[in-house]
C-alpha positions as CSV (number, residue, x, y, z in Angstrom):
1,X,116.2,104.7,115.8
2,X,114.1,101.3,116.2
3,X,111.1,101.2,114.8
4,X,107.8,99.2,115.1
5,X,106.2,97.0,111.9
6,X,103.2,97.6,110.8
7,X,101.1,94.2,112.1
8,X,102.8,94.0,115.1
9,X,101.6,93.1,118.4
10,X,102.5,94.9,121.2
11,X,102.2,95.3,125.4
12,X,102.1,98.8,126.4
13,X,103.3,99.1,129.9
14,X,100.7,100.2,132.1
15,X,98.3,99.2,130.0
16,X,95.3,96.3,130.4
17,X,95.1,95.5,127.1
18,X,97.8,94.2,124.0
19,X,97.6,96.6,120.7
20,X,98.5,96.0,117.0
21,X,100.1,98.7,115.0
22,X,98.2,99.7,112.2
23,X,100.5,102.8,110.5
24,X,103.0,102.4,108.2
25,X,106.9,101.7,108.5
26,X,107.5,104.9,107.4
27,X,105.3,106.9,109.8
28,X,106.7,104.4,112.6
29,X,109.8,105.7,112.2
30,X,109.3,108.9,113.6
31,X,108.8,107.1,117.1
32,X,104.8,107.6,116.6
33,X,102.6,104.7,116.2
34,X,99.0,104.1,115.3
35,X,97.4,101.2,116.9
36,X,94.1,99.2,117.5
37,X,93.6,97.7,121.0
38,X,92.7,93.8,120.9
39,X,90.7,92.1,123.4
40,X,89.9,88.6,124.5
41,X,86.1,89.3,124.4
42,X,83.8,92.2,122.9
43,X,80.0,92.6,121.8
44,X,80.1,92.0,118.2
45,X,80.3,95.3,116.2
46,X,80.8,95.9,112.2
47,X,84.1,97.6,113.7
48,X,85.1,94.5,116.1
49,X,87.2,91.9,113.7
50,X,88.0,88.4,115.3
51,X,91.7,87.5,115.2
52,X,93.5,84.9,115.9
53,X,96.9,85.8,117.3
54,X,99.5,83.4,118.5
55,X,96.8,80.1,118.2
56,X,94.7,82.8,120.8
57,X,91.1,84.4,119.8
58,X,91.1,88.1,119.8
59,X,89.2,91.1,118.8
60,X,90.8,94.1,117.1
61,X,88.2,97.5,118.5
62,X,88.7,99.8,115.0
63,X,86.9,102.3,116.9
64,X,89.3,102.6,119.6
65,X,92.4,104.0,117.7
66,X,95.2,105.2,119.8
67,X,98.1,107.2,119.0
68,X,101.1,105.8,121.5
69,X,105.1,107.6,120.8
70,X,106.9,104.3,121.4
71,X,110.1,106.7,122.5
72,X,108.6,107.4,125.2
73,X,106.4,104.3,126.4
74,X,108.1,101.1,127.6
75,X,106.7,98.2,125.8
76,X,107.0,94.4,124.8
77,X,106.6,93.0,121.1
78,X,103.9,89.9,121.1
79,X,103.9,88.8,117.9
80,X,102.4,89.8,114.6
81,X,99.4,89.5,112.5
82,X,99.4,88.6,108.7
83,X,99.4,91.2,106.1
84,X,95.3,89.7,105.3
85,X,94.2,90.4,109.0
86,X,96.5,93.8,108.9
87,X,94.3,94.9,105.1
88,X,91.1,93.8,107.3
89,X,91.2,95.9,109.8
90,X,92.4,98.5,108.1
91,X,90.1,98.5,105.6
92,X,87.6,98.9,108.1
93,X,89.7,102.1,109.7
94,X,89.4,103.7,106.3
95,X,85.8,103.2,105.9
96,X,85.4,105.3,109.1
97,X,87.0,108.2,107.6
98,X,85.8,107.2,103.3
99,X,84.1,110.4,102.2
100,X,80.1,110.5,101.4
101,X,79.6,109.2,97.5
102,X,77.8,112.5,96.9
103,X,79.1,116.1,97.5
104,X,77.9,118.4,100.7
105,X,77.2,122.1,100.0
């Protein structure tokens, strides 16, 4: 089975906006992907990271995380992002889930 890279771009079909694929290869290969919609404009956000994707500005929405099962959706690759824009974003996906620095009760 083909599988989608993490970092690349991607057009769902049916879908307004393009998305980047933020899981690993190996959990792509099960035909489940992770991904982060980008968008041409966005307030700015801690969680909104500016791109640029194909000479095009773009915002990556970390809050908006989406899992799509490529098997089963029709889409288009766009391109890819570099493995500095893929630890930036997430980096910032991890911090939403990063445990408290103290313990709860």
């Amino acid at each position: 089975m083909m599988y989608v890279e993490q970092g690349t771009i991607i057009e769902l079909s049916n879908e307004k906006r393009k998305a980047i694929v933020l899981s690993k290869d190996f959990f792509n290969q099960s035909g489940l992907s992770v991904v982060c919609p980008i968008v041409l404009t966005a307030a700015e956000d801690v969680l909104h990271i500016p791109l640029t994707v194909n000479g095009e500005q773009v915002i990556a929405l970390c809050e908006h995380l989406k899992t799509v099962d490529l098997t089963k959706r029709h889409f288009k690759t766009i391109g890819t992002i570099n493995f500095a824009q893929i630890q930036e974003i997430t980096d910032i996906v991890q911090a939403i889930f990063d445990y408290y620095p103290y313990g709860r009760s």
